[in-house]
C-alpha positions as CSV (number, residue, x, y, z in Angstrom):
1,X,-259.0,40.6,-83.3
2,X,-261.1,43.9,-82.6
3,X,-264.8,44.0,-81.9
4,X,-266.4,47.1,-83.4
5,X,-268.9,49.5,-83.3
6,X,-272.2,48.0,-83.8
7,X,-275.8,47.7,-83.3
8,X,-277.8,44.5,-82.8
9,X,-281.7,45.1,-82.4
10,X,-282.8,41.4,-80.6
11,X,-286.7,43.2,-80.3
12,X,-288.0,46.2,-81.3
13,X,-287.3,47.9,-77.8
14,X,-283.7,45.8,-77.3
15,X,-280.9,47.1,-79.0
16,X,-277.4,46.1,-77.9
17,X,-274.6,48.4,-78.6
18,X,-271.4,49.3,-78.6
19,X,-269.7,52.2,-79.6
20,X,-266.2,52.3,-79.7
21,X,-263.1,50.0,-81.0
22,X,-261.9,47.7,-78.7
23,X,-258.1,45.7,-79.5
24,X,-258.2,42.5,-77.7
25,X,-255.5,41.0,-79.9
26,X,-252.7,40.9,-77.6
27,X,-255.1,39.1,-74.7
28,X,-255.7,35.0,-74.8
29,X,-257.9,35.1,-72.5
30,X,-260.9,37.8,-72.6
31,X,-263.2,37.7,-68.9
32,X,-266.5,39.2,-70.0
33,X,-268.7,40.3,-66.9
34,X,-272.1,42.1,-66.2
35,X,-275.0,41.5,-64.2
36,X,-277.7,39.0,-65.0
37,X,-279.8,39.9,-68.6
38,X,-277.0,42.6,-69.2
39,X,-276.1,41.5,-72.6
40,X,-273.1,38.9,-71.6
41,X,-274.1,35.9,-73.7
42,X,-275.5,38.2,-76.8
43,X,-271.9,39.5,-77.3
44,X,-270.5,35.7,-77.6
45,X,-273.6,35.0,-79.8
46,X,-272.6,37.6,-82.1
47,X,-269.2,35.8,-82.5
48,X,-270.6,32.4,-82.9
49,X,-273.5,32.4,-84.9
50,X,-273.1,32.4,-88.7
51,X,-276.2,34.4,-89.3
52,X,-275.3,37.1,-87.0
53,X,-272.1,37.7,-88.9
54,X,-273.8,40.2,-91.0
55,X,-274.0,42.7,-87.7
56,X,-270.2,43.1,-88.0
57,X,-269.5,42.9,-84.0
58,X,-266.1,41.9,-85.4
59,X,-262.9,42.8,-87.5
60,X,-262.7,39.0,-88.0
61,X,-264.5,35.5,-87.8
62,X,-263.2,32.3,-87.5
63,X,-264.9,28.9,-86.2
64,X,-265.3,28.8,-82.4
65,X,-266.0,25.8,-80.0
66,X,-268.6,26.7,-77.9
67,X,-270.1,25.9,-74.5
68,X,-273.2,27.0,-74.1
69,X,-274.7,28.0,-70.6
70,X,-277.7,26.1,-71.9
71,X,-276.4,22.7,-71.5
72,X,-279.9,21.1,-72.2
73,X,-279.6,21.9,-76.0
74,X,-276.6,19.2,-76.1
75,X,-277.7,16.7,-74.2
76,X,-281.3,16.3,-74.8
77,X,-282.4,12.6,-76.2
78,X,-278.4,11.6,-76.7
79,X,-276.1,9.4,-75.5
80,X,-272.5,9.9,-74.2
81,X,-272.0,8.3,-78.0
82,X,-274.1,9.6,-80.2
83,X,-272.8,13.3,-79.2
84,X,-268.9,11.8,-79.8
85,X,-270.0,10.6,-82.9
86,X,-271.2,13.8,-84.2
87,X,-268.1,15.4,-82.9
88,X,-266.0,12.9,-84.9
89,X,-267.9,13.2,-88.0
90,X,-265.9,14.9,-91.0
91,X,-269.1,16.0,-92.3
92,X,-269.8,18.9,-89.9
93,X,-267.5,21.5,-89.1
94,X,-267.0,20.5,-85.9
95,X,-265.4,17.3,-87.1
96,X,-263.2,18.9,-88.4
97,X,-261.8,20.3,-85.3
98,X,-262.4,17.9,-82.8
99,X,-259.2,16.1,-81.4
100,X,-260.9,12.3,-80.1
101,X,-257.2,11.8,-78.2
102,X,-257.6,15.5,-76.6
103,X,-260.5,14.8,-75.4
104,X,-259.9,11.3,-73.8
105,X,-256.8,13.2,-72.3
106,X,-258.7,15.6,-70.7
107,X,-261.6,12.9,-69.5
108,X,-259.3,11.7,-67.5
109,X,-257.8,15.0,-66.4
110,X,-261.3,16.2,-65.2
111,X,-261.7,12.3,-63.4
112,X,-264.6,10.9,-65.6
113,X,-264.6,7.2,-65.8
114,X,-266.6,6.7,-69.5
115,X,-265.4,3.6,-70.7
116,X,-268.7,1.9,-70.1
117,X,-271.1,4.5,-70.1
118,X,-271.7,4.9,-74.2
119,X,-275.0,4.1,-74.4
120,X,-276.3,6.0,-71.5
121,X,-278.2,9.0,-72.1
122,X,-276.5,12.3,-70.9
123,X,-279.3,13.3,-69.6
124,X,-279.1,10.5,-66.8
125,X,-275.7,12.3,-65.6
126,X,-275.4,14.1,-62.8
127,X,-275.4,17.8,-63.7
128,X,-271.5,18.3,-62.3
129,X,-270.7,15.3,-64.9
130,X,-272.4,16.7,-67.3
131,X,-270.9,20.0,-67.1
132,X,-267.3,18.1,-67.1
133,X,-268.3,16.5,-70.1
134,X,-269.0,19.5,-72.0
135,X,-265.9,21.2,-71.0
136,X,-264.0,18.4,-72.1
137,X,-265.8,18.1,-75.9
138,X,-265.3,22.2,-76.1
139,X,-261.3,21.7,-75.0
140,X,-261.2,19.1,-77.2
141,X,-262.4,21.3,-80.0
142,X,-259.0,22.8,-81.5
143,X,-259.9,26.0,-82.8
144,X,-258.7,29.7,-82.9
145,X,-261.6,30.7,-80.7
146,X,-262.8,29.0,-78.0
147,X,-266.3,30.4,-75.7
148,X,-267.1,29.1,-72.1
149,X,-270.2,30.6,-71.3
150,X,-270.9,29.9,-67.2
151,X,-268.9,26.8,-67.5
152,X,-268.0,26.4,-63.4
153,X,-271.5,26.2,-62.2
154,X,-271.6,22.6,-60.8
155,X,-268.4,22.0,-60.1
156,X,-266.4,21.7,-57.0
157,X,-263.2,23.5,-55.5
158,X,-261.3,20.4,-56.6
159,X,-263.0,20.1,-60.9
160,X,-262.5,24.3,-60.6
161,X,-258.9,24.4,-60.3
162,X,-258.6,21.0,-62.9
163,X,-260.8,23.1,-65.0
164,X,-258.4,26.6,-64.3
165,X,-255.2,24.8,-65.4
166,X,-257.2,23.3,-69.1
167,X,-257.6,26.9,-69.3
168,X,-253.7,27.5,-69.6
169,X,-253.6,24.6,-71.5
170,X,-255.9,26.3,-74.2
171,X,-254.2,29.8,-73.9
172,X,-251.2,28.2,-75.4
173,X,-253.2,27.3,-78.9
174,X,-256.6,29.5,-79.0
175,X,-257.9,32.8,-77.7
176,X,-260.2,32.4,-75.1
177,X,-263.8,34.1,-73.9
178,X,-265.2,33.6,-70.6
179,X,-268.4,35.0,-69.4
180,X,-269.3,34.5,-65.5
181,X,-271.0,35.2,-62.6
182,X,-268.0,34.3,-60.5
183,X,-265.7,36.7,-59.5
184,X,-262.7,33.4,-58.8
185,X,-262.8,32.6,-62.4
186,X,-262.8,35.5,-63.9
187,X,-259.4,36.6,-62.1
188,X,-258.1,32.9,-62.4
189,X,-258.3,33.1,-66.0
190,X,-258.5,36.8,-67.6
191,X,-255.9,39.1,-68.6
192,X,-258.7,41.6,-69.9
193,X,-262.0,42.3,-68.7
194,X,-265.6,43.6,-70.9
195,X,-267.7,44.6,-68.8
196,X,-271.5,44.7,-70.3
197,X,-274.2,46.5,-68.7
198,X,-277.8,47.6,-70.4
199,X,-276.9,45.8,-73.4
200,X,-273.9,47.6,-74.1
201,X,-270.4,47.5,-73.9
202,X,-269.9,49.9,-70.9
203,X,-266.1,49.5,-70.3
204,X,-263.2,48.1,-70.4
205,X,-259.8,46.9,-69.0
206,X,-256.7,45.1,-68.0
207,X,-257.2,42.2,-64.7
208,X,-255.1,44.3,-63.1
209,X,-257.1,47.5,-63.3
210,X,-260.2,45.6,-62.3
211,X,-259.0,43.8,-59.4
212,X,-257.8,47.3,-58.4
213,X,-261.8,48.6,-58.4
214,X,-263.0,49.6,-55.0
215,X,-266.8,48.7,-56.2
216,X,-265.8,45.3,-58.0
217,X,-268.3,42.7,-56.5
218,X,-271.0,45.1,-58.5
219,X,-269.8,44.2,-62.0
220,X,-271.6,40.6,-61.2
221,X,-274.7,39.5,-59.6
222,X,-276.2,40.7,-56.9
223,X,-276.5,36.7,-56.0
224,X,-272.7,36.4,-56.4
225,X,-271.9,39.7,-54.5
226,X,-274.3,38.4,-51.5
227,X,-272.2,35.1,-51.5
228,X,-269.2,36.8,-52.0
229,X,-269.7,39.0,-48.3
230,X,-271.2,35.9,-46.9
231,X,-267.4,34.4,-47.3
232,X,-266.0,37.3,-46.5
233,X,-267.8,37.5,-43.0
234,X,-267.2,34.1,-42.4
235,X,-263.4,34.4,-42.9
236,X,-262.9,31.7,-45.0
């Protein structure tokens, strides 16, 4: 799989770019980094939207399971079983992908005790469950391609590590994109590393060569590179 050389104009002023080949065939799992508005999320958008195909971002397309940052546009107005349902149905494409026995599996994994919560709304979840939840449906989804777009940011040190090892679960079966803020999952995850800046594809490289980087708390937020010398400081 290559992405290519391509222009994507999202407003007359905002053109992201990138201007070079990049091979990330030989990688399962792709870490994709940048500050906040620098493009991260309009690379995977590329990929996963049908109608964006036409830009050419990529050598190839195949169907992706997808969790949005935006976790609102899933679970707005449904229940815990009407959004199953739509997963299982044949219908959409996503039915045809979705794995109802995978997904129970990793319910459990993740320690999410559904068997009498099918009629409540999703909404009415704590954030943290929701977010498990979605991770779950998305691992369920069995697909060549699979996008988590900021997919840690309510859980816990315990639900991070359960959700580092689905991770290496996945690797085994799909290529994997992750886009975050936090410097742990990207190097808990990644063998390579885009990083996006200005709307562009500015570099990129091996974990190895990244976690190498004297300056590397600046290829993320400035809020995460605060936090990250607040723990530092505090020696934990």
């Amino acid at each position: 799989m290559k992405i290519l050389p391509f222009k994507y104009k999202i407003t007359p002023k905002k053109i992201f770019k990138n201007e070079k080949i990049i091979d990330i065939s030989p990688y399962s799992c792709i870490g994709i980094v940048g500050k906040i508005g620098s493009g991260k999320s309009t690379l995977i958008k590329l990929l996963v939207d049908y109608e964006l195909q036409k830009v050419g971002a990529y050598d190839n397309y195949n169907f992706s399971a997808y969790l949005s940052q935006d976790l609102t546009r899933l679970f707005v107005g449904n229940t815990l079983g009407t959004i199953i349902n739509l997963y299982e149905n044949n219908s959409h494409e996503i039915g045809k992908h979705f794995d109802k026995e995978l997904f129970l599996k990793y319910i459990e994994k993740l320690e999410l005790k559904i068997d009498n919560k099918y009629n409540r709304r999703l909404i009415d979840f704590s954030v943290g469950e929701a977010q498990r939840i979605a991770i779950a449906l998305t691992s369920a989804t069995v697909s060549k391609i699979v996008v988590f777009d900021e997919p840690t940011t309510a859980l816990n040190n315990r639900y991070l590590n359960i959700f580092y090892s689905i991770v290496e679960e996945i690797k085994k079966r799909s290529k994997i994109f992750i886009i975050s803020h936090k410097f742990l999952d990207i190097i808990k995850t990644s063998e390579y590393i885009l990083f996006i800046d200005e709307l562009q594809i500015k570099d990129d490289f091996f974990i190895e060569q990244f976690i190498a980087k004297d300056n590397i708390m600046s290829y993320f937020s400035f809020y995460e590179k605060y936090k990250m010398k607040g723990i530092e400081k505090s020696g934990k």
